[in-house]
N, C-alpha and C positions, 0 to 999 in steps of 0.2 A: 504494500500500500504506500503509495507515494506521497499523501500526506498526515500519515499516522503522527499522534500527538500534537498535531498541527493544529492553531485556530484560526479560523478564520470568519471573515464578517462581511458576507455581500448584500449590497442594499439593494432595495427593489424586487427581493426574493420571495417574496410572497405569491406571485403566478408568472408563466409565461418564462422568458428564457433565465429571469431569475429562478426562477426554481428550480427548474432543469440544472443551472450551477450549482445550486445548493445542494442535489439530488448527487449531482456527481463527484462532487467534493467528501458528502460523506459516504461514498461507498468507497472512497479512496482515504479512508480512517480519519479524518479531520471531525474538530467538532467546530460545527458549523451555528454562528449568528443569524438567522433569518430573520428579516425585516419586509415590513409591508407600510403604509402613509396608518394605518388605521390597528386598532388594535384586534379588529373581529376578524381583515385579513390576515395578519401577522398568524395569529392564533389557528384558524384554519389549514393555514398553510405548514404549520408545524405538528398540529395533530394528524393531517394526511404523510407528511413524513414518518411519524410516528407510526402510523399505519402500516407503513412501507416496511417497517421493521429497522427504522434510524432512531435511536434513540440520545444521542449526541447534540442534540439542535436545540438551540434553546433563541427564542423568541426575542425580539429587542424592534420597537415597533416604534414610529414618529419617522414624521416629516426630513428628508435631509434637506431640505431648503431654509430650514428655521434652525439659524447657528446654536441660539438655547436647549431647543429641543435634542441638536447634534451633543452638545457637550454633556447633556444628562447620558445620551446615549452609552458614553463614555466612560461615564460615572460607573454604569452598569457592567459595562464589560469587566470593568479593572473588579469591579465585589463578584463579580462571575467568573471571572478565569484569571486574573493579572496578569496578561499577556495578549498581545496579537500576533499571529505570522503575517498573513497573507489576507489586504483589503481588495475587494473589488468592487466599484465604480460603476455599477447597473443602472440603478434606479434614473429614469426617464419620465419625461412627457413629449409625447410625443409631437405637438404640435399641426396635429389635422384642420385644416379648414378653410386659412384665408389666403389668398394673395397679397403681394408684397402693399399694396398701395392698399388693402381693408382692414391688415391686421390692428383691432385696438392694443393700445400701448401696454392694459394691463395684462393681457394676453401673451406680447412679446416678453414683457416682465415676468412672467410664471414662467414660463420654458424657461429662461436664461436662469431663474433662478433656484430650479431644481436642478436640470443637468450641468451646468457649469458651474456656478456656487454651490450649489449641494456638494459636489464632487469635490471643489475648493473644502468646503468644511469637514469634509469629514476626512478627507485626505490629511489636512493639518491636525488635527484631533489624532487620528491615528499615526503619524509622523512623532507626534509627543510621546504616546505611550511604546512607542516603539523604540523608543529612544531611550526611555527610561530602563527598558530590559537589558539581561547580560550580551553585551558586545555588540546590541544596540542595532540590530538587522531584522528584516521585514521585506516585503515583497506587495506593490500596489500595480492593479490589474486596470485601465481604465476602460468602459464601454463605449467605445468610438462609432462612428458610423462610415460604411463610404462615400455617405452624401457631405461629407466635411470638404473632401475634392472633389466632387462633380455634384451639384446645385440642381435637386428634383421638385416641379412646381408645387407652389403653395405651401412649400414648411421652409420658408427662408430665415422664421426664430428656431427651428429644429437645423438646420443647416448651420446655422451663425454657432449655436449653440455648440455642435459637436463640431467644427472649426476651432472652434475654444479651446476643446478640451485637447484637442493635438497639439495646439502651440502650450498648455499647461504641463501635460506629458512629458515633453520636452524639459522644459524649464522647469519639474521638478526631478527630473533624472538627473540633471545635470549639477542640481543643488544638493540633489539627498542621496547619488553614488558614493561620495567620499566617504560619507555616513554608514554606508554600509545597506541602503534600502535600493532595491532598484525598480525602477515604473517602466511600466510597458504600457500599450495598449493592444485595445483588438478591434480592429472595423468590420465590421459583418454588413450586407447586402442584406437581400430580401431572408428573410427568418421564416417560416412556419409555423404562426400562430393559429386564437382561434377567430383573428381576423378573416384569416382564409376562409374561413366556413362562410360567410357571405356574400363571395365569390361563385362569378359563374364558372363552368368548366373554360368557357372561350377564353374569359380574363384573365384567366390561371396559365392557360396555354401562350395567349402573348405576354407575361408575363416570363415563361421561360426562354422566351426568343433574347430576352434580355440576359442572358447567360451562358455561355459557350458552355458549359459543363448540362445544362437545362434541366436542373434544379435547385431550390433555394435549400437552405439551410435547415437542418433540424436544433433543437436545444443543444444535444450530443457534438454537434457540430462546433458550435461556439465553446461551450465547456471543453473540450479537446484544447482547442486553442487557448484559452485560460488558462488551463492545468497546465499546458506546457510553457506557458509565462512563469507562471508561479513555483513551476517546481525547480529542481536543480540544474537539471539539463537545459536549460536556458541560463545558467549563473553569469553568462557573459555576455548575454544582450540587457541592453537600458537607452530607456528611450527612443524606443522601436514602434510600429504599428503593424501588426501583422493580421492583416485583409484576409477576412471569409468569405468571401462573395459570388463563389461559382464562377469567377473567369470576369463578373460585370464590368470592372474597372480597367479591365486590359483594354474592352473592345469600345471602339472607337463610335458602330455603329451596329444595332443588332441587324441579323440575317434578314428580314424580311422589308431595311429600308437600304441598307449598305451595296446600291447604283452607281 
């Protein structure tokens, strides 16, 4: 098990590809933090682990956009385990709906301040406690997208947003290597949610035209790529982004318009 005694604390883990992380984390022996915005998701999402037969996962629920709420977070972990290995950088809004010239300001303001401030605060939060530990090492995972370099219509506060978070990536590998922590991230493409399910089959189909590999991503898929962020066998990349996208970013134009 590649992360036995390991803890670790992904946000957003409460459904959807966070949990898929959380799922894969502890079957690779970590005890895993799971979080949700609410406390009935949080809770939910860890008695279904529970279920599953993980008993390692222990709940830790609230907003990462609200720095207060982040530092109680913190409070918690250190009376729950006094220690962190390995943070990952999930939790998202996703930003559906407007185009550049309708989006209301307070609108713009919530994406920025979940996925990039969020990630700013609890990244720092966990920066401290990790520092505080023996020899003072750690490992932060951030959820990037590949719409950070190629611009998909009407999420241009979801776009700015994970742009952000690449030039933060950056700029904290480069601050918190010395230190001994190293930050990567992970860009993933179309994912396989249960978005999909209100998809026709035709939209699903030009949907994989957009992919040279001509499928999207499963959870398994991104957790792959995480785990091998985080684990050892990456000890010498920092400040990396490593693209899940089924081939999308390579291709200039999908097969069905590329004349």
């Amino acid at each position: 098990m590649r992360f036995l005694d390991k803890v670790v604390f992904i946000t957003g883990s409460s459904r959807n590809t966070g949990f898929g992380l959380a799922e894969a984390f502890l079957r690779e022996g970590a005890t895993v933090f799971v979080n949700g915005s609410t406390n009935k998701t949080t809770k939910y999402a860890t008695n279904t682990l529970r279920q599953h037969g993980f008993e390692k996962v222990i709940e830790l629920p609230g907003s990462v956009g609200d720095s207060n709420t982040v530092a109680k977070m913190f409070d918690t972990i250190r009376n729950k385990t006094g220690k962190l290995d390995i943070l990952v950088n999930n939790a998202c809004q996703q930003g559906v709906g407007y185009s550049f010239e309708t989006i209301p300001l307070h609108f713009f303001e919530e994406v920025i301040q979940t996925n990039l401030l969020g990630t700013f605060y609890v990244s720092q939060q966990a920066v401290r406690l990790m520092l505080e530990q023996s020899g003072g090492c750690g490992v932060i995972v951030n959820l990037s997208s590949n719409v950070s370099t190629r611009a998909i219509h009407q999420r241009a506060a979801y776009c700015s947003s994970k742009g952000g978070i690449d030039s933060l990536t950056r700029a904290m590998a480069i601050d918190l290597a010395p230190l001994g922590i190293r930050v990567n991230s992970v860009a993933p493409g179309y994912i396989r949610t249960e978005r999909w399910d209100h998809l026709t089959n035709e939209q699903i189909k030009r949907r994989h035209l957009n992919m040279p590999l001509g499928r999207e991503a499963d959870f398994q898929d991104i957790a792959e790529a995480v785990m091998f962020l985080a684990s050892d066998a990456a000890r010498n990349i920092c400040g990396a982004c490593l693209v899940v996208d089924g081939g999308c970013s390579a291709q200039h134009l999908p097969a069905d318009t590329d004349v």
